[in-house]
C-alpha positions as CSV (number, residue, x, y, z in Angstrom):
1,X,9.3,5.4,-11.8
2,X,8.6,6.7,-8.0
3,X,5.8,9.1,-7.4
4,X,5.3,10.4,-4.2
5,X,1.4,11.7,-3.8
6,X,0.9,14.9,-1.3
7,X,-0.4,12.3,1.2
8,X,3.1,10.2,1.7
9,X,4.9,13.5,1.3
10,X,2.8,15.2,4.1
11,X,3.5,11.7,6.6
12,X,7.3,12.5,5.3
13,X,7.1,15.6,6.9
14,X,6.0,14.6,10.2
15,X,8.6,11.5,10.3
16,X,11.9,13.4,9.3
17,X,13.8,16.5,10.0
18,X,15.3,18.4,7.9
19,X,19.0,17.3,8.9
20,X,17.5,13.6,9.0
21,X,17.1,13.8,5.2
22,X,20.5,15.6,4.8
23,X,21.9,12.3,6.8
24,X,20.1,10.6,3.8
25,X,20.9,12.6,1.1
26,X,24.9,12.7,2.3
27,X,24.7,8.5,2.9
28,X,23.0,8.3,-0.6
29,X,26.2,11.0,-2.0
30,X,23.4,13.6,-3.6
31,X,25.3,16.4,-5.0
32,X,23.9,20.1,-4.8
33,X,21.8,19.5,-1.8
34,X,22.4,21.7,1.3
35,X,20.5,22.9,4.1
36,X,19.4,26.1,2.0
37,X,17.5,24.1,-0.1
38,X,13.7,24.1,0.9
39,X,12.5,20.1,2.2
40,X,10.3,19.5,-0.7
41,X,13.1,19.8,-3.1
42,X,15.1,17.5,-0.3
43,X,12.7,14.8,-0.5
44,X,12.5,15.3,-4.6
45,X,15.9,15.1,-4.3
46,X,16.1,11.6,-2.6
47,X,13.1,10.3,-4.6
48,X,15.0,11.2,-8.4
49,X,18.1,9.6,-7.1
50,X,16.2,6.3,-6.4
51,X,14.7,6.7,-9.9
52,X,18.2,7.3,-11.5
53,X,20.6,5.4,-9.4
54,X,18.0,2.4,-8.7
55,X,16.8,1.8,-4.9
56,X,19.7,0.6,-2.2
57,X,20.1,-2.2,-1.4
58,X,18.5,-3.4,1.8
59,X,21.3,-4.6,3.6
60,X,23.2,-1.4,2.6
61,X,20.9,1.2,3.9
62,X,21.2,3.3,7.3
63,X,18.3,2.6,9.7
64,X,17.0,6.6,8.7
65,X,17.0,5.4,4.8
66,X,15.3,2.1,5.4
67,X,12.5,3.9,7.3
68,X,12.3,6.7,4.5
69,X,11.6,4.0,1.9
70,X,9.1,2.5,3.7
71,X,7.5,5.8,4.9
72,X,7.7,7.1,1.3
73,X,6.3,3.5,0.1
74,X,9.0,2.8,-2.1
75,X,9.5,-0.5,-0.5
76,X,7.5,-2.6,2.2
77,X,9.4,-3.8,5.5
78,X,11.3,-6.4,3.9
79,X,13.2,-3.9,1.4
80,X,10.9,-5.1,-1.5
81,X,9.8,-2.5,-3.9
82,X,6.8,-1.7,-3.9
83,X,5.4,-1.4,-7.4
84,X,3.4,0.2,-9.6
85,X,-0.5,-0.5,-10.2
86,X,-1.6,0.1,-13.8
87,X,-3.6,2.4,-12.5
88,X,-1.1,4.5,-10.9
89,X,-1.9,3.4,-7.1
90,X,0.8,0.9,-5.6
91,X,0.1,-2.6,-5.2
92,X,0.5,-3.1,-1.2
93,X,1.4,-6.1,0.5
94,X,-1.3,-8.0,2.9
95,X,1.5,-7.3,5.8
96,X,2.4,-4.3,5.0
97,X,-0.3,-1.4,6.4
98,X,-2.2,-1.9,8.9
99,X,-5.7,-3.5,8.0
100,X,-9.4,-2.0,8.4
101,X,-11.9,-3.4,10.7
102,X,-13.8,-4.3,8.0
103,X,-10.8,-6.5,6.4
104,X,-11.7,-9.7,4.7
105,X,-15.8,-8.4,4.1
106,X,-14.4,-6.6,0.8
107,X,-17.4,-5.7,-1.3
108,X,-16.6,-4.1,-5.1
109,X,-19.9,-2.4,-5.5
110,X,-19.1,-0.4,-1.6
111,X,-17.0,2.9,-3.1
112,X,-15.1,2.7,-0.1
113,X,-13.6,-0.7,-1.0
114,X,-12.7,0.8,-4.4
115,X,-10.2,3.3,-3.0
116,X,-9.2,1.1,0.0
117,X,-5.4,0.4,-0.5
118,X,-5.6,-3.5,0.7
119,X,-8.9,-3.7,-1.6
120,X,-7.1,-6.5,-3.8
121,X,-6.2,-8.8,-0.7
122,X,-9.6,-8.2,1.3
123,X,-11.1,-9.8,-2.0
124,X,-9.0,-12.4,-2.4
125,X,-9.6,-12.9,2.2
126,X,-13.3,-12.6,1.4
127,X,-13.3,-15.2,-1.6
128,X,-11.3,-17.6,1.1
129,X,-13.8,-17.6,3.8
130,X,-16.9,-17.9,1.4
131,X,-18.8,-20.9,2.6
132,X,-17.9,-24.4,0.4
133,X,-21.6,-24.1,-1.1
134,X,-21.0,-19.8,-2.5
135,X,-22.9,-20.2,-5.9
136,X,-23.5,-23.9,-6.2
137,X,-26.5,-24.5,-3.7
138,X,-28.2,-22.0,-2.9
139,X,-31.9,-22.2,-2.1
140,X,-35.0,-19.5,-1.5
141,X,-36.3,-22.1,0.7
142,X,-33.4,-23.7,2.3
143,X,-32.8,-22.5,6.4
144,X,-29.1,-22.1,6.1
145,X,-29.4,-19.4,3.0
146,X,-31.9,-17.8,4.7
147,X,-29.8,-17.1,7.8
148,X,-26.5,-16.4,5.7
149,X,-24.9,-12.9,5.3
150,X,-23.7,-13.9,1.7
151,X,-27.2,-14.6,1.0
152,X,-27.8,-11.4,-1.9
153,X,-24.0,-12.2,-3.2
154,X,-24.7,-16.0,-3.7
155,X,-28.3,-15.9,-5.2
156,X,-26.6,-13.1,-8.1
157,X,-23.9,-15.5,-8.2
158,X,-26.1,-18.5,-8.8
159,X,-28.1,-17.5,-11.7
C-alpha cells in the first residue's frame, strides 16, 4: 500500500499545480475529481488509484505522471516501485536521492545515521572501503592502527 508522509506531500505541493494533477488525474481516468475539490483530496485521489488500479506502467505514463511518482516516491527514476520497509520507511535506491557529505562514513550508534534515508547503502559503502585488515589485525602497539580513523570500530570489533 502507498503512504504519502506530510513531508512528500508538502514537496508535491511545491512541484505541481492544481491543473497539473487534474492533467494526471484525467490521463489516469479518476472519476469524481474536479477542480472544486481541495488538492489534498487530488493528490489522495491519485495516490488510492495507484493502490487500487496498480502503478502505470512506465512506458505508458505522461512526462507530468512520471515525475509525480517519483516526487511522491512511489517509484525511483527507472519506473521501479519503490517499496516498503518493515518499518514503514521506503527502502531507497543508492541512485536515487541525492547523497550526504557524509556518505559512505555510516556509523549505527550516530542518531543521525539512524533516520538518514540512504542509511542501509552508506553501511554497506562504509563496510566496502574498510581496510583488508578491519577486525583481524589490529594492534595497541602497531603504527598503522594508531594512525587509522577506524581505530575504536576495529579494536570493538576485534575482541
Amino acid at each position: 500500500m502507498i503512504i504519502i508522509d506530510e513531508p512528500t506531500k508538502e514537496v508535491i505541493q511545491e512541484n505541481f499545480g492544481k491543473r497539473d494533477l487534474l492533467d494526471i488525474v484525467n490521463e489516469l481516468s479518476i472519476p469524481d475529481v474536479e477542480i472544486s475539490i481541495r488538492y489534498s483530496k487530488i493528490v489522495e485521489a491519485i495516490v488510492q488509484d495507484c493502490n487500487t488500479n496498480g502503478v502505470p506502467e512506465w512506458g505508458d505514463c505522461s512526462k507530468m505522471l512520471r515525475k509525480f511518482l517519483m516526487t511522491a516516491k512511489i517509484t525511483n527514476k527507472d519506473g521501479e516501485l519503490i517499496e516498503a520497509s518493515a518499518d514503514g520507511s521506503e527502502e531507497v535506491e543508492a541512485g536515487d536521492i541525492e547523497y550526504p557529505d557524509c556518505y559512505g562514513l555510516a556509523d549505527e550508534r550516530d542518531p543521525a545515521c539512524g533516520r538518514c534515508k540512504v542509511m542501509k547503502t552508506c553501511m554497506e559503502k562504509h563496510m566496502e572501503s574498510l581496510p583488508p585488515c578491519f577486525g583481524k589485525d589490529y594492534s595497541d602497539i602497531a603504527p598503522e592502527c594508531e594512525i587509522c580513523i577506524e581505530q575504536n570500530k576495529c579494536k570493538e570489533h576485534n575482541k
